[in-house]
VORO-814190 format. One record per residue (C-alpha): x, y, z; residue in one letter. Coordinates in Angstrom, 1 decimal, padded with zeros to 4 digits. Layout:
BEGIN
      X      Y      Z type
      X      Y      Z    A
...
This chain:
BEGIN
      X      Y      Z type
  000.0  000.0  000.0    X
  001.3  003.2 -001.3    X
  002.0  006.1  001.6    X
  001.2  009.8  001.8    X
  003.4  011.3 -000.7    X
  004.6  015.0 -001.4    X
  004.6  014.9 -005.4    X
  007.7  016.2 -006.5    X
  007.5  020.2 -008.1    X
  007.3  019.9 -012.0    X
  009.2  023.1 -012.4    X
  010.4  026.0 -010.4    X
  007.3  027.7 -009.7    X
  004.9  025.7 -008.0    X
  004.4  022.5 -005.6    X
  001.6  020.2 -005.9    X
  000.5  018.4 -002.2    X
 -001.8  015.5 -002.8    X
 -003.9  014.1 -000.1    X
 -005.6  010.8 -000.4    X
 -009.4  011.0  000.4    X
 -010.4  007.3  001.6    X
 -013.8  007.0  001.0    X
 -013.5  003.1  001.5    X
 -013.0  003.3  005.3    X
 -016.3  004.3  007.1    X
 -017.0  002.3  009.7    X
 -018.6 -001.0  008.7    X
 -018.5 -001.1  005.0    X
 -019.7 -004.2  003.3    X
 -016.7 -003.5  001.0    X
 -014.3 -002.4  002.3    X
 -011.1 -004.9  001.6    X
 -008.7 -006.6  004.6    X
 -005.3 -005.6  004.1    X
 -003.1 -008.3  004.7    X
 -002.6 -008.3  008.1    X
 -006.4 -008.4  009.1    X
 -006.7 -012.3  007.7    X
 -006.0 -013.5  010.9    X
 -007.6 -011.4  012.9    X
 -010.6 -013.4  014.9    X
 -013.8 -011.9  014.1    X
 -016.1 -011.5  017.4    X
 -020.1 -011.2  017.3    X
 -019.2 -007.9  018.6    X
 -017.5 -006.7  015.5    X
 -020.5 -007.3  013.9    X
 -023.5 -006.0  015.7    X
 -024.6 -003.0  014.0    X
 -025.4  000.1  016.5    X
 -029.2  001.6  016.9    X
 -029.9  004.4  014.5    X
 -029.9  006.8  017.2    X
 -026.6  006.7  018.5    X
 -023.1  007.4  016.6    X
 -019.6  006.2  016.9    X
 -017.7  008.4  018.6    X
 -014.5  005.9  018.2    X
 -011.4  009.0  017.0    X
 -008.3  006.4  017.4    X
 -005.3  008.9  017.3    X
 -001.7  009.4  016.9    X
  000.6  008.2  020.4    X
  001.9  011.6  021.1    X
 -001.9  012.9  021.1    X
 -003.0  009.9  022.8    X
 -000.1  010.6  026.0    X
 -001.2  014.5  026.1    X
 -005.0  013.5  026.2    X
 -004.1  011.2  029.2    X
 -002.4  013.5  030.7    X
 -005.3  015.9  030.8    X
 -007.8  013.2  032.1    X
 -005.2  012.5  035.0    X
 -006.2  015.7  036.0    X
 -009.6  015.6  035.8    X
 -009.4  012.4  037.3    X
 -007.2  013.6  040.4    X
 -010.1  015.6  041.3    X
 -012.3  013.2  041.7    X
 -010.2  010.7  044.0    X
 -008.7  013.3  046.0    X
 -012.3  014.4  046.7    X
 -013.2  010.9  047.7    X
 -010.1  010.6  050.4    X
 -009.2  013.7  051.3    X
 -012.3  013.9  053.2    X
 -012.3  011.2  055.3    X
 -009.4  012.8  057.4    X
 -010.8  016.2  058.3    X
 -014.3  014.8  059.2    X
 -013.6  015.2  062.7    X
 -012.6  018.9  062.3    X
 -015.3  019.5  060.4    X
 -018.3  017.9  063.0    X
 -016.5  020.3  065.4    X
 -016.3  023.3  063.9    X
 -020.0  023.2  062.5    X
 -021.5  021.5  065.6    X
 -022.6  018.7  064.4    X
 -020.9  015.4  065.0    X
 -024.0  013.1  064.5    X
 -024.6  014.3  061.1    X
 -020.9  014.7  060.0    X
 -021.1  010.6  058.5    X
 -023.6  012.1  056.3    X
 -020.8  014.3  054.4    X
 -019.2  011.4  053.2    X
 -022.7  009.1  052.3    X
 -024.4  012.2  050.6    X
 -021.5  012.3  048.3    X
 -021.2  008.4  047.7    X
 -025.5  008.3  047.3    X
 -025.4  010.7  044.7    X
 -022.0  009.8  042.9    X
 -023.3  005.7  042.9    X
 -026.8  006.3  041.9    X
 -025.7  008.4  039.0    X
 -023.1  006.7  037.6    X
 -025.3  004.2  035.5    X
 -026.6  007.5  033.4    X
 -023.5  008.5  032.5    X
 -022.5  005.8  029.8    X
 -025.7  006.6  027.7    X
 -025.8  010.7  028.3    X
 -022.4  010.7  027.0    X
 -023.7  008.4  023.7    X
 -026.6  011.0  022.8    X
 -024.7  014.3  024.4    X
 -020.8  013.9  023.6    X
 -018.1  012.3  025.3    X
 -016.4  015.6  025.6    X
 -019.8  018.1  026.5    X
 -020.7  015.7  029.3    X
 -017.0  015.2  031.0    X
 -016.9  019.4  030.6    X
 -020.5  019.8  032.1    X
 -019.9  017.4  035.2    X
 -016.3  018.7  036.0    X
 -018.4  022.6  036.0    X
 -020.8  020.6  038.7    X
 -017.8  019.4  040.4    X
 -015.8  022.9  040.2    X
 -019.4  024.7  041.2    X
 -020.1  022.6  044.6    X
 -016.4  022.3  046.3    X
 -016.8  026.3  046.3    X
 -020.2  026.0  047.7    X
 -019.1  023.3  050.4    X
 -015.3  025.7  050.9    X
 -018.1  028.3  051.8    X
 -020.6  026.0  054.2    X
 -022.0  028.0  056.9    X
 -023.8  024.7  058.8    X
 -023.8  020.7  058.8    X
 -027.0  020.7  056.8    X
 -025.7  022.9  054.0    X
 -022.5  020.9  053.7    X
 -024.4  018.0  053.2    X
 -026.3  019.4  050.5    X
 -023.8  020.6  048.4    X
 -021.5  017.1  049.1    X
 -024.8  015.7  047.5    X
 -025.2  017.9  044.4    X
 -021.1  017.8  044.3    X
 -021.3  014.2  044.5    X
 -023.2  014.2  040.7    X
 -020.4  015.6  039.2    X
 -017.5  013.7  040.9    X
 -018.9  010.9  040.0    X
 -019.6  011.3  036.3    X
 -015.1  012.0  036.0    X
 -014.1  008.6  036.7    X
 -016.5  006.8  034.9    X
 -016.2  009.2  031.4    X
 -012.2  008.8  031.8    X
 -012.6  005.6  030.9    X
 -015.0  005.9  028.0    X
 -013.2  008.2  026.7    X
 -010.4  006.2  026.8    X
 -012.0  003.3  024.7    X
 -012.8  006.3  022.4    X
 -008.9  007.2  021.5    X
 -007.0  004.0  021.8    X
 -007.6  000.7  020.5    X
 -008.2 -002.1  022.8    X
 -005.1 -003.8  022.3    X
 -003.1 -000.8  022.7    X
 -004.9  000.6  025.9    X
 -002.7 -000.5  028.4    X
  000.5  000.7  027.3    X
 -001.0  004.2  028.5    X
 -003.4  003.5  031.6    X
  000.0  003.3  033.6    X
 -000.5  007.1  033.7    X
 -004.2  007.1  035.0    X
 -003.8  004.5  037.4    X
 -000.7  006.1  039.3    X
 -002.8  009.6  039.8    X
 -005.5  007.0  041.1    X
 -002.6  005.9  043.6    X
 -000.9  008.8  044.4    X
 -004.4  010.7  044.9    X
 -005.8  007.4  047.0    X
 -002.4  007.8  049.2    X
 -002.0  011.4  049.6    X
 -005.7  012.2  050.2    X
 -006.1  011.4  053.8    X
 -002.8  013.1  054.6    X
 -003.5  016.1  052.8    X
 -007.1  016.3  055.0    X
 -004.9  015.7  058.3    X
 -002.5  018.2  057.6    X
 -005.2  020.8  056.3    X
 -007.5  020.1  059.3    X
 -004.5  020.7  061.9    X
 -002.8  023.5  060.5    X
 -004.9  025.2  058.6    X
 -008.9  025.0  058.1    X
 -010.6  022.1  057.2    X
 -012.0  024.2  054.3    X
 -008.6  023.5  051.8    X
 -010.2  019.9  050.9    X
 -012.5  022.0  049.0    X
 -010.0  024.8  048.1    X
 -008.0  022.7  046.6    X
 -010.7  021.0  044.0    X
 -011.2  024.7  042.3    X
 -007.8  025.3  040.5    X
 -007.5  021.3  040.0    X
 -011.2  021.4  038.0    X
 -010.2  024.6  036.4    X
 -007.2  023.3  034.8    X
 -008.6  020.0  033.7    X
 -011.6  022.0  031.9    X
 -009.3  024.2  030.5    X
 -007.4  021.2  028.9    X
 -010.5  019.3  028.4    X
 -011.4  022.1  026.0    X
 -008.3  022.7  024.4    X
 -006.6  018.8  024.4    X
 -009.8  016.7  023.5    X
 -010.3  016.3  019.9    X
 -013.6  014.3  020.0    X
 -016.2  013.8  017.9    X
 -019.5  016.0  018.5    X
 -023.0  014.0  018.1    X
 -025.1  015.5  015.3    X
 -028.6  016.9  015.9    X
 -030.2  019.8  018.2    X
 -030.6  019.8  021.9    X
 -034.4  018.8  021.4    X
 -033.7  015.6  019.4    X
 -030.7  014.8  021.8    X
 -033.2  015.7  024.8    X
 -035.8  013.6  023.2    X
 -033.7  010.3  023.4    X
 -032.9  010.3  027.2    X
 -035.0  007.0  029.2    X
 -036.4  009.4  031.6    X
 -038.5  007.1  033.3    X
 -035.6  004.0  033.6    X
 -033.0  007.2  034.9    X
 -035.4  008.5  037.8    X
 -035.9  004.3  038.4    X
 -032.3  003.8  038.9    X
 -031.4  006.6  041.0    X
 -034.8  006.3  043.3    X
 -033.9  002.4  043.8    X
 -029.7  003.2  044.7    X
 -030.1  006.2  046.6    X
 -032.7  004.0  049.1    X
 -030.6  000.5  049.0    X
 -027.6  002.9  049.5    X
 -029.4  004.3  052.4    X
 -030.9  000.8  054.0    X
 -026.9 -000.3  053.7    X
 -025.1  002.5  055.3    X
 -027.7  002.4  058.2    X
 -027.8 -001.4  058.9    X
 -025.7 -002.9  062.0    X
 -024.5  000.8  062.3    X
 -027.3  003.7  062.9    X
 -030.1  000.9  063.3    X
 -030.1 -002.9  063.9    X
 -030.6 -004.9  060.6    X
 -033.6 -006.2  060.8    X
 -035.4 -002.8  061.9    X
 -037.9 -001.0  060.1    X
 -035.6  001.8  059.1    X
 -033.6 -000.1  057.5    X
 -035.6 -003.2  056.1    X
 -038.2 -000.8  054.4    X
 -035.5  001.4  052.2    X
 -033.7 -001.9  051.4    X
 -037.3 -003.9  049.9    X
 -038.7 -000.7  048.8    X
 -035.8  000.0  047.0    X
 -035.4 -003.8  045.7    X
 -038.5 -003.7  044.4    X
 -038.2 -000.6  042.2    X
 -035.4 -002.0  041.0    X
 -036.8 -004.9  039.6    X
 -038.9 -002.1  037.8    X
 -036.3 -000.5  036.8    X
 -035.2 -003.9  035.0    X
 -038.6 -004.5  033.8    X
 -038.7 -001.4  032.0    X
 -035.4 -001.8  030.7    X
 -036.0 -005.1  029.1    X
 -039.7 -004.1  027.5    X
 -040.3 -000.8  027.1    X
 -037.1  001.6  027.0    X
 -036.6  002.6  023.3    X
 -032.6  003.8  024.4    X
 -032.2  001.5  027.2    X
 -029.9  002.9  029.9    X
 -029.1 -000.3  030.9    X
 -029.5 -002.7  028.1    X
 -030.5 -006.0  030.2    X
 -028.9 -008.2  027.2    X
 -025.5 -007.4  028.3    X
 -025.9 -009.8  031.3    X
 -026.3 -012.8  029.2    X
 -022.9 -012.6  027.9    X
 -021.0 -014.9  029.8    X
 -017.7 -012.8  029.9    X
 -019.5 -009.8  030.7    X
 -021.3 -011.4  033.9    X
 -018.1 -012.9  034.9    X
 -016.5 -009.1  034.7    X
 -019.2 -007.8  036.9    X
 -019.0 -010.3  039.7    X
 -015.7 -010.1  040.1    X
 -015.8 -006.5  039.8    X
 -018.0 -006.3  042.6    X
 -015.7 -008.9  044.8    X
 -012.8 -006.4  043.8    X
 -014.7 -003.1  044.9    X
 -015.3 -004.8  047.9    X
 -011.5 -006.1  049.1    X
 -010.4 -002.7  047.6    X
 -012.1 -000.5  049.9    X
 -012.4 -002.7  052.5    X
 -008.0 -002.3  052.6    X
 -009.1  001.0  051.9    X
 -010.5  002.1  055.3    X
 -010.3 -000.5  057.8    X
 -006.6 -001.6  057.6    X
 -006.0  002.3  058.7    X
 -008.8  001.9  061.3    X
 -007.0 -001.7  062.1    X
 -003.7  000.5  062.7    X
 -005.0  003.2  064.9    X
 -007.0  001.4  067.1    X
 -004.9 -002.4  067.0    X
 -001.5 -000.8  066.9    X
 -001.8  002.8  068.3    X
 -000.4  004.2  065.6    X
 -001.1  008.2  064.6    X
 -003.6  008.7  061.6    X
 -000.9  009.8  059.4    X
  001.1  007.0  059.8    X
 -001.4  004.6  059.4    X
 -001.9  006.8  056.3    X
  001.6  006.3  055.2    X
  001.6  002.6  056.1    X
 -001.1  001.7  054.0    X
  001.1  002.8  050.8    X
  002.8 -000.4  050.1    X
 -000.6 -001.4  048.9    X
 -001.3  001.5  047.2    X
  001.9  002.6  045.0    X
  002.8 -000.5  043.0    X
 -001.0 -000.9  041.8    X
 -000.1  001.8  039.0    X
  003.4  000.2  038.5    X
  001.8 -003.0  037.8    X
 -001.4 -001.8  036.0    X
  002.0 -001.1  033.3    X
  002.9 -004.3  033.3    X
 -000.1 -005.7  032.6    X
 -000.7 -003.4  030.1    X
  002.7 -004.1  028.2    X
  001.9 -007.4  028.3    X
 -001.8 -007.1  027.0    X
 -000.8 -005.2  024.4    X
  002.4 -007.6  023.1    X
  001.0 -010.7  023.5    X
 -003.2 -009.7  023.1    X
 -004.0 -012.1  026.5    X
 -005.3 -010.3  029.6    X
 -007.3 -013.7  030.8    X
 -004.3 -015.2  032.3    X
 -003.2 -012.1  033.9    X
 -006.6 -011.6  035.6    X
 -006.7 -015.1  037.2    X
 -003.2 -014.9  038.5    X
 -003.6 -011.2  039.7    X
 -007.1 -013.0  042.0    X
 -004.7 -016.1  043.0    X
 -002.4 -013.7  044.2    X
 -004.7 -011.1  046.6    X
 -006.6 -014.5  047.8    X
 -003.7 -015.5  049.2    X
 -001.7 -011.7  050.7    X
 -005.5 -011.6  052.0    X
 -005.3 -014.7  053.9    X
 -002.2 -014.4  055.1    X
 -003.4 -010.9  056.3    X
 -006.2 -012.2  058.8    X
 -003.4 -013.6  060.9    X
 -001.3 -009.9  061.5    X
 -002.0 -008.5  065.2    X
 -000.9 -006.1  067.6    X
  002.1 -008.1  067.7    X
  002.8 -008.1  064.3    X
  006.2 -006.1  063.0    X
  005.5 -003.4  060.0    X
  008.3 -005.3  058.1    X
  005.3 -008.3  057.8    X
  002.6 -005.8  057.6    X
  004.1 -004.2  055.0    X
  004.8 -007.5  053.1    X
  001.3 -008.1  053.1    X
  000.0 -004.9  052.1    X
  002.6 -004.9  049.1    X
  001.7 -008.4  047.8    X
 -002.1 -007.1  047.7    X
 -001.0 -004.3  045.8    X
  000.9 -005.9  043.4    X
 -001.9 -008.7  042.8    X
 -004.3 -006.1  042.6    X
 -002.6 -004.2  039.6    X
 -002.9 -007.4  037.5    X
 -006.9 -007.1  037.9    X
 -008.0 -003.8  037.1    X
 -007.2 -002.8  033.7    X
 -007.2 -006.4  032.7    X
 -011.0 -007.1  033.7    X
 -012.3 -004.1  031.9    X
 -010.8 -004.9  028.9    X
 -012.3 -008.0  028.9    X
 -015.9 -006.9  029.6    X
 -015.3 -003.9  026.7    X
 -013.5 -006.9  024.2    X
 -017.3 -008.7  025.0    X
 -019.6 -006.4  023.7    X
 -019.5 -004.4  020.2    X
 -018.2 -000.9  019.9    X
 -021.4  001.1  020.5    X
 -022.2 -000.5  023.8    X
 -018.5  000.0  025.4    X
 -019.9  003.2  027.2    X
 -023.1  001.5  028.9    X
 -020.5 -001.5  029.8    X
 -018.2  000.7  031.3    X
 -020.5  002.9  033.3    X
 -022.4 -000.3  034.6    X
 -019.2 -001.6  035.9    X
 -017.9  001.8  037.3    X
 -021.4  001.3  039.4    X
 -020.8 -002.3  040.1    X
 -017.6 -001.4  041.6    X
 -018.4  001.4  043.9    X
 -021.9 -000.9  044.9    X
 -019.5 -003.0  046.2    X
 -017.7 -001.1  048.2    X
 -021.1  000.4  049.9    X
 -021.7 -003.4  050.5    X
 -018.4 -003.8  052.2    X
 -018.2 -000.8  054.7    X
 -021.8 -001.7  055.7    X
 -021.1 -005.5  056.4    X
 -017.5 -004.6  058.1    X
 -019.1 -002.1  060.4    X
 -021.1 -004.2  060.9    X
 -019.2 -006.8  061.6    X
 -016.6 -005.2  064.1    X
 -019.3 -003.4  065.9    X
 -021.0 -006.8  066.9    X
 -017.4 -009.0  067.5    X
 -016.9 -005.2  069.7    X
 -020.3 -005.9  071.9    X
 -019.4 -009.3  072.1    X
 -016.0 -008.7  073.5    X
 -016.8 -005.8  076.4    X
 -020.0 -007.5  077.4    X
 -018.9 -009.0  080.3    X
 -016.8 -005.7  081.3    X
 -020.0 -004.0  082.1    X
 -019.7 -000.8  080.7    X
 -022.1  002.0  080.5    X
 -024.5  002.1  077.5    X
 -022.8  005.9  077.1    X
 -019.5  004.3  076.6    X
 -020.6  001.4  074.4    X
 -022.3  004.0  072.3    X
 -019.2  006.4  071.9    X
 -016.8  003.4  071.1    X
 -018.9  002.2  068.4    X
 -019.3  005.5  066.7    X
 -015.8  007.0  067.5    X
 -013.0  004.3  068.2    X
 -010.1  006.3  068.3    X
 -011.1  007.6  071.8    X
 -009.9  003.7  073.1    X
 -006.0  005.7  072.6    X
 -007.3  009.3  073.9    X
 -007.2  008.8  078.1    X
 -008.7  012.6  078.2    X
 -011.9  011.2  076.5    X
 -012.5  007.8  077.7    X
 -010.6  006.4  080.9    X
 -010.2  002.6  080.7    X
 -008.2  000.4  082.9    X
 -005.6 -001.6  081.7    X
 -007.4 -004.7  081.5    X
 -010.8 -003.0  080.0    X
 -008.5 -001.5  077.4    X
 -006.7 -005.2  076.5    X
 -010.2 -006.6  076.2    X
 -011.7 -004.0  073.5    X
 -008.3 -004.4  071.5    X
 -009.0 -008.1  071.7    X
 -012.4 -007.4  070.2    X
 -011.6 -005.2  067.9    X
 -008.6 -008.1  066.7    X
 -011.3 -010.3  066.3    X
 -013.8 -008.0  064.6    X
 -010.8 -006.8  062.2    X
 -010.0 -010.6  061.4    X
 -013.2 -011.4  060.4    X
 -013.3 -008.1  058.1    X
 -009.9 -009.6  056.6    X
 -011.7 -013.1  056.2    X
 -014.4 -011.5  054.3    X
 -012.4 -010.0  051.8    X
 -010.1 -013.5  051.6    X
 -013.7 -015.2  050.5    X
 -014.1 -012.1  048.1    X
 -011.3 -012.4  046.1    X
 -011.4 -016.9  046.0    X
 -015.0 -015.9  044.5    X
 -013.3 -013.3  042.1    X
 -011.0 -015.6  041.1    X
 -013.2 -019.0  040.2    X
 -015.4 -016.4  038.3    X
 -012.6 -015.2  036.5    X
 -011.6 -019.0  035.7    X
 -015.5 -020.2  034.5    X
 -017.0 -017.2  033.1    X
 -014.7 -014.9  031.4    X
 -012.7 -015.7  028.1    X
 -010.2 -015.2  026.5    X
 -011.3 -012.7  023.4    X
 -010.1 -011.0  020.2    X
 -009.1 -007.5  021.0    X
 -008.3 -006.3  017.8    X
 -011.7 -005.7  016.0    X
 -011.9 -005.9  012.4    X
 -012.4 -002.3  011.9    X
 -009.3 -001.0  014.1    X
 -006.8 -000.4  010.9    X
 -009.8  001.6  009.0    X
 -010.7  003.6  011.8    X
 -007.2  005.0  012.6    X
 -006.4  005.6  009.2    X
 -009.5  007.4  009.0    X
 -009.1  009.5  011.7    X
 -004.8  009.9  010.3    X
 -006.3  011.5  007.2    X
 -009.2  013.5  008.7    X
 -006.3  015.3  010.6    X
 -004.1  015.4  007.9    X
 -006.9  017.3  005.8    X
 -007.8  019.6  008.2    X
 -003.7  020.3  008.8    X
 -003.3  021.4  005.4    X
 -006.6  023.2  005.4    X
 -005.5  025.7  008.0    X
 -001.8  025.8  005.7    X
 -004.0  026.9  003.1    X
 -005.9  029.3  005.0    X
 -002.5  030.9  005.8    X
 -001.0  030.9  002.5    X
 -004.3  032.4  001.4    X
 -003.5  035.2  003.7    X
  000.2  035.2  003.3    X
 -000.4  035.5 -001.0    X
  001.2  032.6 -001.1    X
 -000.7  030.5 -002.9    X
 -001.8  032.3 -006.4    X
 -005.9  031.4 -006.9    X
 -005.1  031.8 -010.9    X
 -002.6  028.4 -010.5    X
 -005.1  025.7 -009.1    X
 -005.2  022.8 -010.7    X
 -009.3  022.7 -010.7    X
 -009.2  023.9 -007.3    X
 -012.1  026.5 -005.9    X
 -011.7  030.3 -005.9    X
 -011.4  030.5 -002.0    X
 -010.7  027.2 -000.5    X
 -007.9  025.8 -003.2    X
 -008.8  022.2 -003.0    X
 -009.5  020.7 -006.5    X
 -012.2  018.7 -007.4    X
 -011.8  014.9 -007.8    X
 -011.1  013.9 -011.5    X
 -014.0  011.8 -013.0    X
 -012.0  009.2 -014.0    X
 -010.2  008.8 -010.3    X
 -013.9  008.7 -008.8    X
 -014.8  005.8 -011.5    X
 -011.8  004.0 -010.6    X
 -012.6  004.9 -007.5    X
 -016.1  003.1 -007.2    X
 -014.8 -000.2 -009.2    X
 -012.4 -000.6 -006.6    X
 -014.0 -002.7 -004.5    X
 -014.2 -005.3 -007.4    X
 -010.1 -005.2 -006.8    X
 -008.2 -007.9 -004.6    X
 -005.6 -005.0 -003.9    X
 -006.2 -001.1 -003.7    X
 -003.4  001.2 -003.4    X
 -004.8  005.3 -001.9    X
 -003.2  006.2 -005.5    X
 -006.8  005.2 -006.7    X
 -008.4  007.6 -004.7    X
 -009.5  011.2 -005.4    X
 -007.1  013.9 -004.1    X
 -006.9  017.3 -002.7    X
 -004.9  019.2 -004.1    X
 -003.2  022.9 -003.8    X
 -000.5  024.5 -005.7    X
  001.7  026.8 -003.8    X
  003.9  029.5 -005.0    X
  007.4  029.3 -003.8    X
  008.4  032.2 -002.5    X
């Protein structure tokens, strides 16, 4: 196949530039021909599902120097939204105080996860009938919008509110990262680059609590909203500026017209009241309490609504039901929900397990836990070198769950005793295993499905993920609260006491707050060992059921489609046309090029229309075992040398 060739000048005073125009290469042609090194590739029943007539591919494969600096920009955007999420957690206390309020101050964290969670399922399909690049721009302004409204909270309740509506947009960031990913890189080639994304995810997971300590003791608990305005500002600045996506044809009424109002306000009334029944149970009220068994079956059964209406009468569904029936799609989801579970069960309770176990300080603990958080990015890199060398990411997915089964078995047995060497060890093992998992399990649910659906797959999993970990820091709090009441039963203590250690267990290391004798205080870190253990056992069963899905239910698939090679030099020539369109526009202006030379070309724009005979050759060449872009119709300019 011929390449893009500069024709050499025929004399002295002019230079003809030819562009090929591929008209062969849309997306799905019947005709168009396999080069040479498409015969092997495996065609999947995803390659050749066509997409509904109201939605458009909004695939722009580009160049690898593009494809770093758009990264780089969604690594911002995406640092936003995970420093948000952890930077929080730490200034809570600070917060209750200062705004008197410390029964409601849980509620600044849930509002924000209730709303992020219950919206996350929207996103895939608003950003299919919207714009990949409108609706990342439009939630990062939500986000950018409410951290100044919570920097400038006057009380609990407002706080709350704002968390909530902030919540909207912080969640949408993570989740259209990652379609927006699919949109710009082929499958194959994706993780050579999510390296980049997954070490802000680490470093912003790591530094997040420390930043909300340090903030909260030396300065005002108000910077861990501070600190989201110039981070949003700069990623919308590069959003608009560094993301070259493709718009979605058709006026805001048609666009409008498409949303599945009814299945959206299903899904968000049925999370926002399972959410709810979750975060109270075992915690605020006993589980099998009206408070929390009503939200919970009220909120079941809408969903079964929501589903209902999915499947029957949803003319764009939200959440096309047909994607659970694929086998490697199911076996993503399970084990994405066993993942989001382990992960954020490490996430807040191994801190916990080192304040309260240990005695150690809250930054510390903080700074402990990063053996499991800094090699997940290194080794979401590997895995991503190797996925896109070798094209297998099934393998790398069932070792990565072999792996954290057993750091998370070998992490029920740590103690009190236990040195930070071995601690350490653990943690680090975790982290490496988990960096196998990832990357590798989304590819494989997005390698499952055909182009068009990638978004709804991804922002169904995004949710999948974070209902997991709602399900895990309801049953652990649950957990160690009851192993707790077991354990100081027979001490006798006041109901005040019970009450306060349950809902604030640092105070068991603060003598000023709660005086305890030596023995009292021996038996409630005994309990809290225990409860802790059985957290750590829960997560062990987690990731053995993550890993026998991984080995029944998800296979091994083709990731590079059959339209790949079209689509990227589609997208090669689209730039290289509108390149030497803004050239001409400056020669125009410069009198460079002369109007009175064009070879056929119009008056103002200079490109020449296609010669008859190149279009007839053009339309017969699908008839052709081999077509070379000389066949083609060209675009051509003559400049004027100076």
């Amino acid at each position: 196949m011929s390449q893009h060739s500069v024709d050499e000048p025929q004399d002295d005073a002019a230079t003809v530039v030819s562009i090929p125009v591929n008209q062969d290469s849309m997306v799905g042609s019947p005709t168009s021909p396999a080069s040479e090194t498409d015969v092997h590739v495996k065609e999947t029943a995803a390659d050749l599902t066509c997409p509904p007539e109201e939605l458009e591919d909004q695939t722009n494969f580009l160049p690898t120097k593009q494809v770093i600096m758009v990264f780089m920009g969604l690594s911002i955007a995406l640092a936003c939204s995970m420093l948000d999420q952890t930077i929080v957690a730490t200034a809570l206390p600070r917060i209750s105080s200062d705004l008197h309020s410390g029964n409601e101050s849980a509620w600044v964290a849930t509002a924000y996860l209730l709303t992020s969670l219950a919206f996350t399922p929207l996103y895939g399909r608003w950003s299919d009938i919207f714009g990949r690049k409108l609706v990342l721009l439009a939630t990062l302004a939500v986000f950018s919008v409410f951290s100044l409204a919570c920097a400038l909270a006057q009380t609990m309740i407002q706080l709350i509110i704002f968390r909530a509506i902030q919540g909207i947009g912080g969640g949408a960031i993570i989740t259209m990262v990652m379609i927006i990913v699919s949109d710009i890189c082929t499958l194959k080639e994706r993780g050579k680059y999510q390296g980049i994304n997954e070490g802000v995810v680490a470093v912003s997971n790591g530094i997040g609590p420390i930043l909300g300590g340090l903030f909260s003791e030396y300065t005002t608990w108000r910077w861990a909203f501070w600190i989201n305005l110039p981070l949003s500002g700069l990623a919308i600045a590069v959003g608009v500026w560094l993301l070259p996506l493709k718009g979605v044809h058709g006026n805001m009424r048609e666009k409008l017209l498409k949303i599945d109002y009814v299945g959206s306000l299903l899904t968000i009334i049925s999370s926002i009241l399972i959410l709810i029944g979750l975060n109270w149970g075992g915690v605020t009220y006993p589980w099998a309490s009206v408070q929390v068994l009503v939200p919970l079956l009220l909120g079941a059964f809408i969903l079964a609504l929501f589903l209902v209406w999915e499947a029957k009468f949803a003319a764009l569904p939200i959440m096309p039901v047909h994607i659970f029936k694929n086998k490697t799609v199911s076996g993503v989801y399970l084990a994405t929900l066993m993942n989001g579970m382990t992960f954020f069960s490490i996430l807040y309770y191994v801190p916990q397990f080192l304040q309260l176990v240990r005695g150690d300080s809250p930054v510390m603990s903080s700074l402990l836990l990063l053996p499991f958080l800094a090699p997940i990015a290194i080794f979401v890199f590997i895995a991503g070198q190797i996925t896109a060398h070798t094209g297998h990411y099934r393998y790398l997915i069932i070792i990565g769950f072999g792996i954290w089964s057993v750091a998370q078995g070998l992490q029920s047995t740590i103690d009190e005793t236990s040195s930070v060497g071995k601690i350490c060890g653990l943690l680090l093992m975790g982290g490496v295993a988990s960096g196998f998992t990832f990357q590798t399990s989304l590819l494989a649910a997005q390698a499952a499905v055909p182009r068009h659906e990638m978004a709804v797959v991804t922002g169904v999993r995004n949710f999948v993920r974070l209902f997991g970990s709602t399900i895990a820091l309801a049953i652990c709090a649950s957990i160690i609260n009851n192993q707790l009441r077991a354990a100081i039963g027979p001490l006798g203590l006041s109901t005040d006491i019970i009450f306060d250690l349950t809902n604030d267990p640092t105070i068991i290391n603060d003598p000023t707050r709660l005086s305890l004798t030596p023995h009292q205080r021996t038996v409630i870190i005994a309990g809290y060992t225990k409860g802790f253990h059985s957290v750590f056992y829960l997560t062990t069963a987690c990731c053995v059921i993550a890993f026998l899905s991984a080995v029944f239910f998800i296979d091994q698939l083709e990731l590079n489609r059959a339209d790949d090679k079209d689509l990227k030099r589609k997208t090669k020539e689209e730039m290289m046309r509108k390149k030497m369109a803004k050239q001409m526009e400056k020669d125009l202006e410069a009198g460079i090029i002369d109007p009175s030379e064009k070879e056929g070309g119009s008056p103002d724009t200079g490109m020449a229309k296609p010669n008859s005979d190149d279009a007839h050759n053009d339309t017969n060449a699908h008839d052709m075992d081999e077509r070379t872009l000389d066949s083609r119709p060209t675009l051509a300019f003559t400049r004027r040398k100076s």
